[in-house]
C-alpha positions in Angstrom: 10.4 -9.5 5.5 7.0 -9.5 6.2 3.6 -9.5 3.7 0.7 -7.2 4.3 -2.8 -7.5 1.8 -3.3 -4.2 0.2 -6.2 -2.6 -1.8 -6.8 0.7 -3.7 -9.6 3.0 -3.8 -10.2 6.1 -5.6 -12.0 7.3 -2.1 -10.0 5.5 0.5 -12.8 7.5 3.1 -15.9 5.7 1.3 -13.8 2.6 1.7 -13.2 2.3 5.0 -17.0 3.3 6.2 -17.7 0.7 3.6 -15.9 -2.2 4.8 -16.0 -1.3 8.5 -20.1 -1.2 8.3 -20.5 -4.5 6.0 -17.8 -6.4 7.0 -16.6 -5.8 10.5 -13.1 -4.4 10.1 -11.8 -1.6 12.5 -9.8 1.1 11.9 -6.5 0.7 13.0 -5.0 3.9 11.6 -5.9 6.6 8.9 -3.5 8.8 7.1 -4.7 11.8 5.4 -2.7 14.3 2.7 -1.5 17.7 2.4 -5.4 18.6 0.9 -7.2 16.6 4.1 -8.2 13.5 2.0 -7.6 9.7 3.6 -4.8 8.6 1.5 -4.1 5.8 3.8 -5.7 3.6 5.9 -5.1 0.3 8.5 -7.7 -1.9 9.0 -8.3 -4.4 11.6 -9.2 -7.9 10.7 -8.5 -9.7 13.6 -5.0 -9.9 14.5 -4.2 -9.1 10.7 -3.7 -5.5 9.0 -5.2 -4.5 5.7 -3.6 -1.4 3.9 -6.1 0.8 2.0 -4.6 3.4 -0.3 -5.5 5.9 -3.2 -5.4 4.9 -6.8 -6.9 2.5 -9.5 -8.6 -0.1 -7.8 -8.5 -3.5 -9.5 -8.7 -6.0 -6.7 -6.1 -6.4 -3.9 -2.1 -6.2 -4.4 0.5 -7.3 -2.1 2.8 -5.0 0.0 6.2 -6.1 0.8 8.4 -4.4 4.0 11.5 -3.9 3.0 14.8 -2.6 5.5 16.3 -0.7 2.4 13.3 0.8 -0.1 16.5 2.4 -2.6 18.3 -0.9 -2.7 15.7 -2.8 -3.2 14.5 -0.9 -6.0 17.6 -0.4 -7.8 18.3 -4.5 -7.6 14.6 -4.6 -8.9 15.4 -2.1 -11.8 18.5 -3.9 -12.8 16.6 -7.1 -12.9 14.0 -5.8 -15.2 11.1 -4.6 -13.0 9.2 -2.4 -14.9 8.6 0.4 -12.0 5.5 1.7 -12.0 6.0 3.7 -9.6 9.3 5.6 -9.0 10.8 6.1 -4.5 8.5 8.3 -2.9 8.3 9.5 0.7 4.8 9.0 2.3 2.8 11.1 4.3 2.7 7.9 6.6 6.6 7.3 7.3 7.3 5.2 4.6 9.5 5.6 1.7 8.0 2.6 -1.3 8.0 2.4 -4.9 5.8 0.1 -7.0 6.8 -2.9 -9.7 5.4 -4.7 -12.3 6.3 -8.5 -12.8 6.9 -10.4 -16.3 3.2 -11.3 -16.1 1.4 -7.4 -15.2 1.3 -7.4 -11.6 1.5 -4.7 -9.7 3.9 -5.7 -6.1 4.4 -2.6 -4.0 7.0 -2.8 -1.8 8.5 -0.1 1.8 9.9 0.7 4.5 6.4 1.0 6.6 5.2 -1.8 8.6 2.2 -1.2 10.2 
């Protein structure tokens, strides 16, 4: 397995022109939906990758690759994961679902590794 940082932003565009200006990063990759929006993005911090994606932000989460997405989900289900979000196919190649632990936190975990 490997562990990649991951962050959400409700404009994942506005994001990366953000953090590429104040901070340095580079853009490694960008993914954008059916309606043209970046839903995805790669960046660059050194040798490391960052994952951008759409949704609530609330500070960074961790992203988990994963040989078998299904498998792993249903072991997480039967151990009590509360899923948070249910197997979905990405515009990017990967095929994830999201958990919450006992505590609230939000692990993400698929099949893509950047």
């Amino acid at each position: 397995m490997k562990v990649y940082a991951l962050a959400r932003y409700h404009d994942c565009a506005a994001a990366v022109d953000f953090l590429t200006g104040a901070f340095g990063f580079e853009v490694r990759e960008l993914s954008k939906n059916d309606e043209g929006v970046v839903s995805h993005a790669e960046l660059l911090v050194g040798d490391d990758v960052i994952m951008l994606g759409l949704g609530s932000p609330g500070g960074p989460g961790v992203y988990v690759a994963v040989d078998d997405a299904d498998a792993h989900h249903d072991r997480a289900r039967k151990a009590g994961a509360r899923i948070t979000m249910e197997l979905v196919d990405q515009p990017y190649g990967s095929r994830e679902y999201a958990a919450a632990d006992p505590e609230g936190n939000i692990w993400f975990f698929g099949t893509y590794r950047p």
